[in-house]
FIFIVO-928212 format. One line per 10 residues: number of its first residue (from 1); their letters; for each residue x, y, z of N, C-alpha, C. Coordinates in pm, 1 decimal. Layout:
! residues N
NUM = a = X:Y:Z:X:Y:Z:X:Y:Z | ...
This chain:
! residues 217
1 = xxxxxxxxxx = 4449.0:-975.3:-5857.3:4371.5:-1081.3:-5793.2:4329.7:-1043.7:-5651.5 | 4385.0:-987.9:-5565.5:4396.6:-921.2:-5474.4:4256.5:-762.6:-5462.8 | 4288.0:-717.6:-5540.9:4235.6:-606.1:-5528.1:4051.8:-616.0:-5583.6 | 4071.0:-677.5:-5713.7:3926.9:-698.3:-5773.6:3837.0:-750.5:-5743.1 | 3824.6:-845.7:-5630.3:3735.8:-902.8:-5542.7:3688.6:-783.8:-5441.4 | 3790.5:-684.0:-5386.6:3766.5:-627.7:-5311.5:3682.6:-484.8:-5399.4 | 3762.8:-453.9:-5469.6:3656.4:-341.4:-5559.7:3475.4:-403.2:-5606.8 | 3477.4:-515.7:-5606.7:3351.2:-582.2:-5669.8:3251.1:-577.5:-5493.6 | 3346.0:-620.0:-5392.9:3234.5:-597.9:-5295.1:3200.9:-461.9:-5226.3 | 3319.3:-342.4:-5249.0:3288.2:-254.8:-5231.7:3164.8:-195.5:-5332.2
11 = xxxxxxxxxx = 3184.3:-177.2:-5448.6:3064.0:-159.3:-5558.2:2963.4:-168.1:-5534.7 | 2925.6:-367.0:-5523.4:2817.6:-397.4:-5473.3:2737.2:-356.0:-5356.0 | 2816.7:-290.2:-5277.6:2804.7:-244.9:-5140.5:2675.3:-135.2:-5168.6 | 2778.6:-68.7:-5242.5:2753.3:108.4:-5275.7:2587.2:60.2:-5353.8 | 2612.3:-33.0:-5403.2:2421.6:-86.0:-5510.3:2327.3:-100.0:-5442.8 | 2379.9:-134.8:-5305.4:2281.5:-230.7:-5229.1:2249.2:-110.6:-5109.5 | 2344.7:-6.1:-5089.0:2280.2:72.6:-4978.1:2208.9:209.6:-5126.9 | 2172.8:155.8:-5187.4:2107.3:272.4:-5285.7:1964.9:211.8:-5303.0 | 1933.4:82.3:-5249.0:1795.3:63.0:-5282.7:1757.8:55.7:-5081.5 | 1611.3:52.5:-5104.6:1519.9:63.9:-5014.6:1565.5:1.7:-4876.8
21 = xxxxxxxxxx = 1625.3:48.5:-4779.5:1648.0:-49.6:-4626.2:1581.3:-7.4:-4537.5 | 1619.5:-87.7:-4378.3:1577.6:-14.2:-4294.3:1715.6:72.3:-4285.4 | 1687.9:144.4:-4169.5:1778.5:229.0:-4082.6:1933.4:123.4:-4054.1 | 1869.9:41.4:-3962.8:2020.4:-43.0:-3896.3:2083.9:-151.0:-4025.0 | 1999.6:-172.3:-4141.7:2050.8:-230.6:-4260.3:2162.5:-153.4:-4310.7 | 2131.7:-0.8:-4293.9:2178.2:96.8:-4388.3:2302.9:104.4:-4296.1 | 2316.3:120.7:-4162.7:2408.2:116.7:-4067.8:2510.6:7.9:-4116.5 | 2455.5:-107.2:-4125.2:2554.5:-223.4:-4124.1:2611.2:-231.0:-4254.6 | 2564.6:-191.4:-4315.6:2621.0:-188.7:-4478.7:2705.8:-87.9:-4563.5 | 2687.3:53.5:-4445.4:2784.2:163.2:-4428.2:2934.8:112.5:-4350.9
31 = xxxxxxxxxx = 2908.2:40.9:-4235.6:3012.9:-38.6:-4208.4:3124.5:-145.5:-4287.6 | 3018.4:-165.4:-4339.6:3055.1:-291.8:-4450.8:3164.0:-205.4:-4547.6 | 3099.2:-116.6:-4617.5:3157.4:-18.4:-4716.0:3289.6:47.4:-4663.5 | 3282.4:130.3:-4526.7:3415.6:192.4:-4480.5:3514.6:77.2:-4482.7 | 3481.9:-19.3:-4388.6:3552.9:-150.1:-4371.7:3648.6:-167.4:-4482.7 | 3542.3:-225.0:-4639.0:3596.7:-230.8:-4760.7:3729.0:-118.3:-4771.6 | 3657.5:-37.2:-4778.5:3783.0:71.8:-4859.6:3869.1:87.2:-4784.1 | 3884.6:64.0:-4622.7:4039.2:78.4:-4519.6:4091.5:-32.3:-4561.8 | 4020.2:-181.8:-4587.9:4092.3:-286.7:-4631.8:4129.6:-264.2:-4791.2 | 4119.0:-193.2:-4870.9:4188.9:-185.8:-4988.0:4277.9:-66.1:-5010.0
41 = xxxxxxxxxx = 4256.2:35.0:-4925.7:4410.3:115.4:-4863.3:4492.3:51.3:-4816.1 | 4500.8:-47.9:-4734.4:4582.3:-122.6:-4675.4:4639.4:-213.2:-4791.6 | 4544.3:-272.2:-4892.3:4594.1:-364.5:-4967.6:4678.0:-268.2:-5076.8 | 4658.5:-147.0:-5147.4:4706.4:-100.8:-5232.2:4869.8:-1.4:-5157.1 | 4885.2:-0.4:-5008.7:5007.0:37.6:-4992.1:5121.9:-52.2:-4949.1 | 5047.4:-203.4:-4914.3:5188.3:-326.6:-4935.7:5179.5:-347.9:-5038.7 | 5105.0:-303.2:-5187.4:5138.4:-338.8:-5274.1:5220.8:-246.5:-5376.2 | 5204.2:-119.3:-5324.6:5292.7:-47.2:-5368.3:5416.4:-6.4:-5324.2 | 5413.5:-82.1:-5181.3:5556.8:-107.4:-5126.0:5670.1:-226.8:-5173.1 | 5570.7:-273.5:-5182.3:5654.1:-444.3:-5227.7:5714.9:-404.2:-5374.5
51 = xxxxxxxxxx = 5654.7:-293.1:-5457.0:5700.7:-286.2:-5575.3:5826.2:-181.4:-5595.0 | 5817.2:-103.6:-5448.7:5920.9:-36.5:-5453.7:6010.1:-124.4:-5425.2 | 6011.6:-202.8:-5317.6:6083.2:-258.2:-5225.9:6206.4:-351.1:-5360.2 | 6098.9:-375.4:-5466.1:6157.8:-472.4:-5565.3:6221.9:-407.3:-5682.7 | 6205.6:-261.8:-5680.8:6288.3:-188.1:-5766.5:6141.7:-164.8:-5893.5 | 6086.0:-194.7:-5914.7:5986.0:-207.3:-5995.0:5874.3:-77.9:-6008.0 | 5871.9:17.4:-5941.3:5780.9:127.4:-5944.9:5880.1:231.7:-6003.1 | 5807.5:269.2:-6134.5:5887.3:392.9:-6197.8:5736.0:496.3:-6240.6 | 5801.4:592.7:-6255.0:5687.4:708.4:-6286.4:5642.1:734.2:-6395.8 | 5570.2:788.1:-6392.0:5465.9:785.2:-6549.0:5465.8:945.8:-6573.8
61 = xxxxxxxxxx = 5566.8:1051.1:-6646.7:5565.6:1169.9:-6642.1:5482.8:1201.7:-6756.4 | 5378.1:1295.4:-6710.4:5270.6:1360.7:-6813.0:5261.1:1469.9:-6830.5 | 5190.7:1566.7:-6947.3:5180.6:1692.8:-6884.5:5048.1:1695.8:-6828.5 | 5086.0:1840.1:-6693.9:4991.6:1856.5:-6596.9:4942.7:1977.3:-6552.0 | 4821.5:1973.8:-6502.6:4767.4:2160.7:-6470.1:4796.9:2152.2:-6291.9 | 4921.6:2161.0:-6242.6:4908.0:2167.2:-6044.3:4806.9:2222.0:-6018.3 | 4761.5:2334.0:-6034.1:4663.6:2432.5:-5951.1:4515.8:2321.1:-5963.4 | 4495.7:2282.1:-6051.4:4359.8:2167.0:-6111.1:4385.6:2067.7:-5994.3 | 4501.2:2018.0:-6048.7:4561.1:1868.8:-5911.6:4563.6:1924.8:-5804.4 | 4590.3:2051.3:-5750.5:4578.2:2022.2:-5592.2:4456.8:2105.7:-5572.7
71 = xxxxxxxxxx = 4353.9:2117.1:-5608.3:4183.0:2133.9:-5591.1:4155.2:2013.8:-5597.6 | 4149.8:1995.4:-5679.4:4107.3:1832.4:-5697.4:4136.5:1720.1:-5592.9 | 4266.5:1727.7:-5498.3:4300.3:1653.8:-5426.0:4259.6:1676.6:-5268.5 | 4234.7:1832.7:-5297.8:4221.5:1891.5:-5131.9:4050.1:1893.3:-5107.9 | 3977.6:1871.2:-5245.8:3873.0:1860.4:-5253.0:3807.3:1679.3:-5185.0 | 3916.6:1599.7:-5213.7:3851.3:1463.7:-5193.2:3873.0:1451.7:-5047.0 | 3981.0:1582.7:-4955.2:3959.9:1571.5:-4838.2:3938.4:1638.5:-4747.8 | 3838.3:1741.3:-4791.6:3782.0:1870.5:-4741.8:3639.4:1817.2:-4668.4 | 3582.5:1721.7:-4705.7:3494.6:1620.8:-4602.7:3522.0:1581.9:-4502.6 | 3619.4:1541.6:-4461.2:3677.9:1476.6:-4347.1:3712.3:1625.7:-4294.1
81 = xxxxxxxxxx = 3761.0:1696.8:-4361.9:3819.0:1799.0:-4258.0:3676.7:1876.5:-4135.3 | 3611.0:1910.9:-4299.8:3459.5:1971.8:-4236.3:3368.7:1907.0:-4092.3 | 3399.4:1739.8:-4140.8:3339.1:1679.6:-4028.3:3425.8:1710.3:-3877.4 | 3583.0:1726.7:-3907.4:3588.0:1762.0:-3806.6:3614.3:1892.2:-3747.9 | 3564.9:1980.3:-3857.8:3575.5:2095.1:-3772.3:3745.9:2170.1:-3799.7 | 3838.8:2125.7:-3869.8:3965.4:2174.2:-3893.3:3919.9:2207.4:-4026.8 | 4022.1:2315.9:-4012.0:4007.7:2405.8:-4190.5:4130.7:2399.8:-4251.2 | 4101.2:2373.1:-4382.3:4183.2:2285.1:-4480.8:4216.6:2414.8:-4575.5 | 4311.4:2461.7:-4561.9:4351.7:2561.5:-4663.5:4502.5:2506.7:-4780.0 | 4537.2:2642.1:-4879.4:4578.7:2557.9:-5000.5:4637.9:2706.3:-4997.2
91 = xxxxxxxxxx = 4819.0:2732.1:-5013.4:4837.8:2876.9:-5094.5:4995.1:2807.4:-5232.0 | 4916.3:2872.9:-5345.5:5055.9:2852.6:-5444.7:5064.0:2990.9:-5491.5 | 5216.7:3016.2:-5411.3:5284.6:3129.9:-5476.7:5284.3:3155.6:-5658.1 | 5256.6:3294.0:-5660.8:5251.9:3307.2:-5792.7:5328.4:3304.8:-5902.4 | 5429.1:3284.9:-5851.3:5591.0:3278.6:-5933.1:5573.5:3096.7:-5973.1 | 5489.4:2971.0:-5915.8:5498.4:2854.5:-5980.0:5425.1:2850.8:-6095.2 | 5475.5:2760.1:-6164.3:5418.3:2751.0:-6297.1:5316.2:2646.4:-6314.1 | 5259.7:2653.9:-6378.2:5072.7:2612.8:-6365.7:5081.0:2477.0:-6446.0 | 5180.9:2489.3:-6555.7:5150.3:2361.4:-6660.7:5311.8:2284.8:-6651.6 | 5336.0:2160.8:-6583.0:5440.5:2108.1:-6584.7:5387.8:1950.3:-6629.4
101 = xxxxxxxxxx = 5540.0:1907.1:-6638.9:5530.5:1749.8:-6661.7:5598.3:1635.0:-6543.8 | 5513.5:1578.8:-6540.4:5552.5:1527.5:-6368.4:5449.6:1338.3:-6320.0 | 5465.3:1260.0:-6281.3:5399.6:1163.7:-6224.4:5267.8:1263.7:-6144.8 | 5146.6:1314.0:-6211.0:5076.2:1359.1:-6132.6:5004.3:1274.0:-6042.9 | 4960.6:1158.7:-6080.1:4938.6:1049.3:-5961.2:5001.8:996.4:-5903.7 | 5111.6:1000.8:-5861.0:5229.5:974.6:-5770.4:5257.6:1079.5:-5676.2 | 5213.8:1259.5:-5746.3:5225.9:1320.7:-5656.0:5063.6:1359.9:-5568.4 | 4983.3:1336.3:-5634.3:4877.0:1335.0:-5558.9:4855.5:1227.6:-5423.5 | 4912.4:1117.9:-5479.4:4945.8:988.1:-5376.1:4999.3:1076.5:-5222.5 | 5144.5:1139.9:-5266.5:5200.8:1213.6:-5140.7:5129.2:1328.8:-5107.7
111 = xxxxxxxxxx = 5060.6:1404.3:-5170.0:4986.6:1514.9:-5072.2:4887.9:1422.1:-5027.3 | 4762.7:1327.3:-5036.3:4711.5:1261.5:-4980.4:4762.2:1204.3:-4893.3 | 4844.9:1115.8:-4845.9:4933.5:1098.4:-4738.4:4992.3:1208.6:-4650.1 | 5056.5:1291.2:-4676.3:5080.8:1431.0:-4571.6:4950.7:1467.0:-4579.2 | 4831.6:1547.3:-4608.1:4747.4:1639.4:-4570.3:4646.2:1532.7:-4498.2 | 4638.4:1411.6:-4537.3:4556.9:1311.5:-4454.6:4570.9:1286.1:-4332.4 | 4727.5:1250.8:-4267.6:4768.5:1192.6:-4186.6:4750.4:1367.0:-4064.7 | 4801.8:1482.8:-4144.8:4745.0:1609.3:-4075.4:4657.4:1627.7:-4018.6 | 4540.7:1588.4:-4118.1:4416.5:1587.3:-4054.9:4421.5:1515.5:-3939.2 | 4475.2:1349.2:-3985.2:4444.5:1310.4:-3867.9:4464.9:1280.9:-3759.7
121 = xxxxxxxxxx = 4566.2:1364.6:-3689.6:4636.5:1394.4:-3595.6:4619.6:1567.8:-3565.9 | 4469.4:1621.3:-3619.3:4476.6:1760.3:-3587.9:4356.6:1715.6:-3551.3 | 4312.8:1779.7:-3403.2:4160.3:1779.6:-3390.0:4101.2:1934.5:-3375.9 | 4210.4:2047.8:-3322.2:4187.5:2172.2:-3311.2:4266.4:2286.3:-3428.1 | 4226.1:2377.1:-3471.3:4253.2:2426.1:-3575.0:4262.9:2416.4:-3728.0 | 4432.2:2416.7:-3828.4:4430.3:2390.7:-3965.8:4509.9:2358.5:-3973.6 | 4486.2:2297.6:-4138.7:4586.1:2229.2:-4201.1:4667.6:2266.7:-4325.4 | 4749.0:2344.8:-4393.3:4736.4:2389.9:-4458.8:4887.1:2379.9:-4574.4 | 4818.1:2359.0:-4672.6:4903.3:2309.0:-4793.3:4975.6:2471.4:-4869.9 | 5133.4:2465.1:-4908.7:5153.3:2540.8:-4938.1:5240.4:2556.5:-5021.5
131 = xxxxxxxxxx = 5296.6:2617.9:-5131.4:5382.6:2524.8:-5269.8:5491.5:2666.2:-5278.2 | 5622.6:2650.5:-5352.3:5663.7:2761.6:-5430.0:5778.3:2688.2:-5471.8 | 5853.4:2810.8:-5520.8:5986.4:2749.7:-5594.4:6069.2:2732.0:-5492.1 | 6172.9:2635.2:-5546.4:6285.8:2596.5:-5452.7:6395.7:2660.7:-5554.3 | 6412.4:2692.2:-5677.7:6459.7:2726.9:-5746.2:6445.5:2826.9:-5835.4 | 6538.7:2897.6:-5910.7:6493.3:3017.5:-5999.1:6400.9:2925.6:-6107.3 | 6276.3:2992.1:-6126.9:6214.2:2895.5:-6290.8:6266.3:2933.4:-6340.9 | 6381.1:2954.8:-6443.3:6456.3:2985.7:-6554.9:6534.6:2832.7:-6547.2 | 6559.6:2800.7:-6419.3:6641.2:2625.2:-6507.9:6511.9:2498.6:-6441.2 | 6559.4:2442.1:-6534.1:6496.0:2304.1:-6540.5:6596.7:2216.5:-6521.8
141 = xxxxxxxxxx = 6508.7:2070.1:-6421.9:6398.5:2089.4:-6379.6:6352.6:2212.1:-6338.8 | 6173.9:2193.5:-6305.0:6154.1:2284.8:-6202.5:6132.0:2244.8:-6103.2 | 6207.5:2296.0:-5983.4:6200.1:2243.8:-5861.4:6063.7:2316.4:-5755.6 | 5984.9:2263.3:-5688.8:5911.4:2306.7:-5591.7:5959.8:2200.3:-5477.2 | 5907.2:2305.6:-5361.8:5913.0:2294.8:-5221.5:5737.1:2288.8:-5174.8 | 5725.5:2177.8:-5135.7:5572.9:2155.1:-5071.7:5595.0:2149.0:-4950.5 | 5513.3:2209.8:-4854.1:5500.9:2211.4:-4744.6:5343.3:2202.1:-4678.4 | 5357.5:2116.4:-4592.8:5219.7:2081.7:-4545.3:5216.2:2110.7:-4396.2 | 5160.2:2201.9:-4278.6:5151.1:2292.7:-4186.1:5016.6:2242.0:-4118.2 | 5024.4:2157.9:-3970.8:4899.7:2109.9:-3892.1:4930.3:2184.3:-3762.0
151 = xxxxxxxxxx = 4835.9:2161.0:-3699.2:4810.0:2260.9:-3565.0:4806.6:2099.6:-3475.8 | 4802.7:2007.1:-3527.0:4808.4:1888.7:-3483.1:4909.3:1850.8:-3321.2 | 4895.4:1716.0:-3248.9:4973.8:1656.9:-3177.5:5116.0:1675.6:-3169.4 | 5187.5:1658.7:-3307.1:5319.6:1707.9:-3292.4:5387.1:1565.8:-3243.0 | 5474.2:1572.8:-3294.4:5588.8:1413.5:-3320.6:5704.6:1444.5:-3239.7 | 5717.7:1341.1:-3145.4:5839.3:1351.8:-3055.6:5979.8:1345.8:-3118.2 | 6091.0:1399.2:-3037.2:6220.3:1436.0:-3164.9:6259.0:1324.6:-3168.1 | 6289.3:1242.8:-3055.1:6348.8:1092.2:-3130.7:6286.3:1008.2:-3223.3 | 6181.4:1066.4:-3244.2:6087.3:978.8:-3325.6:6066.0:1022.5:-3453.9 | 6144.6:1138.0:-3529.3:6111.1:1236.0:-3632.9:6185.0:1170.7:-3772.9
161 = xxxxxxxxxx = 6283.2:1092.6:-3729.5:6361.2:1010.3:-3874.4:6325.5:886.4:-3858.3 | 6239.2:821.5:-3810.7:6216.1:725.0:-3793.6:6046.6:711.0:-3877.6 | 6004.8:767.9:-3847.7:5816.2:781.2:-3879.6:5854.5:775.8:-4053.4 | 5963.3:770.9:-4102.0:5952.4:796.7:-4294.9:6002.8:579.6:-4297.0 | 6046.5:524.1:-4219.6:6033.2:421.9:-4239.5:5922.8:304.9:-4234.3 | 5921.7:185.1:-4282.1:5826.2:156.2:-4315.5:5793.8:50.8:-4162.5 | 5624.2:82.8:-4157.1:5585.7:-27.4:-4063.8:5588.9:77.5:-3915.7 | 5677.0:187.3:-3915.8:5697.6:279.0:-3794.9:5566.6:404.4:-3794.6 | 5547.9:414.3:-3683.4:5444.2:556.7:-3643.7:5559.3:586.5:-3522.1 | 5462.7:752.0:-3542.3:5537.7:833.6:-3360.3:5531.3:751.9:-3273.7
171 = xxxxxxxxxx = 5402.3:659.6:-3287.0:5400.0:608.8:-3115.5:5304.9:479.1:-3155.3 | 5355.2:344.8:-3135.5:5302.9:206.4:-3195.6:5141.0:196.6:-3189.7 | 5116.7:257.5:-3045.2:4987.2:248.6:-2983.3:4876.9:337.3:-3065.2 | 4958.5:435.0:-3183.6:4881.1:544.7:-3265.7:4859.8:444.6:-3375.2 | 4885.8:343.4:-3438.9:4856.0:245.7:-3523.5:4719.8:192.5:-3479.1 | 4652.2:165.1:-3361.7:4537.6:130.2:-3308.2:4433.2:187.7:-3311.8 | 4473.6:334.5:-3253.9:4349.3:433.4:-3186.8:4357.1:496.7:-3324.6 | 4432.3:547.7:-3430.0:4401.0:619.7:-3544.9:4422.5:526.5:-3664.8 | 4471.8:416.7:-3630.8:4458.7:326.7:-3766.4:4569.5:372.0:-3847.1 | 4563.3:271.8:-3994.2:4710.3:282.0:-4045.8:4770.3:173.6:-4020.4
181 = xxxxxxxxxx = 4872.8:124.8:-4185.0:4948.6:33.7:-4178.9:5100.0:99.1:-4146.1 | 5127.4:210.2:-4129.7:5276.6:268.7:-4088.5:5330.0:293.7:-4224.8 | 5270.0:286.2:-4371.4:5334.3:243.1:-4488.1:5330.9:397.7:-4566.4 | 5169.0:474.1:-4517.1:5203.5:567.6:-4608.4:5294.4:702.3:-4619.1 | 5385.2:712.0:-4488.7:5534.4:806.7:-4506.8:5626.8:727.4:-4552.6 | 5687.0:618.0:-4546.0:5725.2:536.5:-4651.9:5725.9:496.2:-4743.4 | 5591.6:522.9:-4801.0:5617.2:515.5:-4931.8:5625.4:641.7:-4995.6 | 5593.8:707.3:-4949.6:5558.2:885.6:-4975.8:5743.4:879.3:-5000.7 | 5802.4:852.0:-4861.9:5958.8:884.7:-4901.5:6026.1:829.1:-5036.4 | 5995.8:705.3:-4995.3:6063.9:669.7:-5199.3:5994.1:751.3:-5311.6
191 = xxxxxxxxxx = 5858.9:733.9:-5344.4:5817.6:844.1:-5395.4:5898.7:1017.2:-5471.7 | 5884.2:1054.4:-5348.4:6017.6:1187.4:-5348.0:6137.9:1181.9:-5348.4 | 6186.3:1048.3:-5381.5:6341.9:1010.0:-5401.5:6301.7:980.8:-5532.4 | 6207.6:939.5:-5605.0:6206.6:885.3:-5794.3:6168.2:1056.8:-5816.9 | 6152.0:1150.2:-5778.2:6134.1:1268.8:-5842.5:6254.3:1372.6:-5802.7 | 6389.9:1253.5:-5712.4:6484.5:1342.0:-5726.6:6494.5:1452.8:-5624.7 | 6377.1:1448.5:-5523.6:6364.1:1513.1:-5375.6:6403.1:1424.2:-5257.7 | 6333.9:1523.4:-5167.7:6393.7:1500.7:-5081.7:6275.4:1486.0:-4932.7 | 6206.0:1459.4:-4835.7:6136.6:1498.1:-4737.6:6158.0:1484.1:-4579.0 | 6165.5:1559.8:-4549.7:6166.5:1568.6:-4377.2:6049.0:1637.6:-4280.1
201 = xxxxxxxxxx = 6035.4:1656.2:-4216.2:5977.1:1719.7:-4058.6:6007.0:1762.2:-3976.7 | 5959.4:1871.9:-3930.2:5999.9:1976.0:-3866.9:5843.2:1969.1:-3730.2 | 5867.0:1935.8:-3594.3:5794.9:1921.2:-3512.9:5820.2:1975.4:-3401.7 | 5695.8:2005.0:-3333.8:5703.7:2044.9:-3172.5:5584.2:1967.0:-3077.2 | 5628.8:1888.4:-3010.4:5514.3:1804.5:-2926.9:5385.8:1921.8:-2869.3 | 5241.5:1868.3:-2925.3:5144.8:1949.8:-2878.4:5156.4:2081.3:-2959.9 | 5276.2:2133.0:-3040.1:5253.5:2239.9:-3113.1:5256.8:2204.1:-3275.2 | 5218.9:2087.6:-3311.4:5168.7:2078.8:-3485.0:5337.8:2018.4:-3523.9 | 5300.0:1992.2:-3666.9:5387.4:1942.5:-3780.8:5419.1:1990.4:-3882.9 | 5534.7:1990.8:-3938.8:5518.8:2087.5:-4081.1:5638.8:1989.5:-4155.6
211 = xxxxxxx = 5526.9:1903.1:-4262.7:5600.2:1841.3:-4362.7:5648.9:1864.1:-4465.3 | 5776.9:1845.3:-4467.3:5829.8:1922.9:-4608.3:5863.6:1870.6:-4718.5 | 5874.7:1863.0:-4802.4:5934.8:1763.7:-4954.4:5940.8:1856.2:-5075.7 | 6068.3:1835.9:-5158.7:6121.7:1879.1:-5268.5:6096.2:1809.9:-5415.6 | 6047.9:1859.2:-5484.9:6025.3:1720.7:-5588.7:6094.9:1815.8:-5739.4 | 6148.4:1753.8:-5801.7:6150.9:1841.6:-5947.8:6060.2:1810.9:-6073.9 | 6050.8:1888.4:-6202.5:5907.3:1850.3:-6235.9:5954.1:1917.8:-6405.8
């Protein structure tokens, strides 16, 4: 009830800047549209909090191609990167295995959240996604180690176990100037606790971030 009103005016949005405007129509209705979709990010991560919060979010394990899923994912945010000028790179060691079974939209959820939030707290240099084993592949699960690497701002140390809770950023005043409900390292953390991992951060103020998480698969 929540959400489908908001998908119907985003839609409509997208119909209405496809036929004939002026210039400042097209402006205001591009507004209209971003607007939409930050307000239904916002709506789809208290709602996927509230369901953790209630015990109610379990995973949907499928089989999956990773190397496909993380093109596919680094692809929906290789725009944003371009616009600003940071380069978005991707390395999977060759020893991971290509076809597993796993919540692949649950884990796409968390690299979108780490490589997003990278971005957006990197204005100079890269960002860069990077996978391998945490374990011999001979036992199962299979365990990988994701790591996500920004040239970014960098998170103060008292502030480094705190930013995975919910409603918290590095710094309150970064909820304003970069936006964000504080929800998506929080939920990212439960997330990597239903796959049996684990995630932390590793920071240096002014020298970047490097997010880490364990998931088995």
């Amino acid at each position: 009830e929540i959400r489908t009103p908001m998908n119907a005016i985003i839609g409509m949005t997208e119909l209405v800047i496809d036929t004939p405007l002026t210039q400042t129509q097209r402006e205001y209705l591009t507004m209209v549209q971003e607007s939409g979709e930050s307000l239904l990010g916002v709506i789809n991560d208290v709602l996927d909090f509230s369901k953790i919060e209630a015990g109610r979010l379990e995973l949907d394990p499928r089989p999956f191609a990773l190397r496909d899923l993380l093109g596919d994912t680094l692809k929906s945010l290789a725009v944003r990167a371009h616009r600003d000028e940071i380069e978005l790179a991707c390395h999977v060691d060759p020893s991971v295995p290509d076809l597993l079974t796993g919540d692949s939209g649950r884990l796409r959820q968390i690299l979108v959240n780490l490589v997003g939030n990278s971005l957006k707290f990197t204005k100079v240099g890269e960002v860069v996604l990077d996978v391998q084993l945490a374990a011999e592949p001979q036992t199962l699960p299979i365990r990988l180690h994701f790591r996500v690497k920004d040239t970014g701002i960098g998170i103060p140390d008292e502030k480094l176990k705190m930013i995975f809770e919910a409603f918290e950023q590095a710094d309150n005043s970064m909820t304003r100037r970069y936006e964000g409900t504080g929800l998506g390292l929080a939920i990212s953390s439960r997330l990597v606790e239903l796959m049996n991992g684990q995630i932390w951060v590793e920071s240096e103020l002014q020298s970047g971030s490097t997010f880490h998480f364990l998931a088995d698969f």
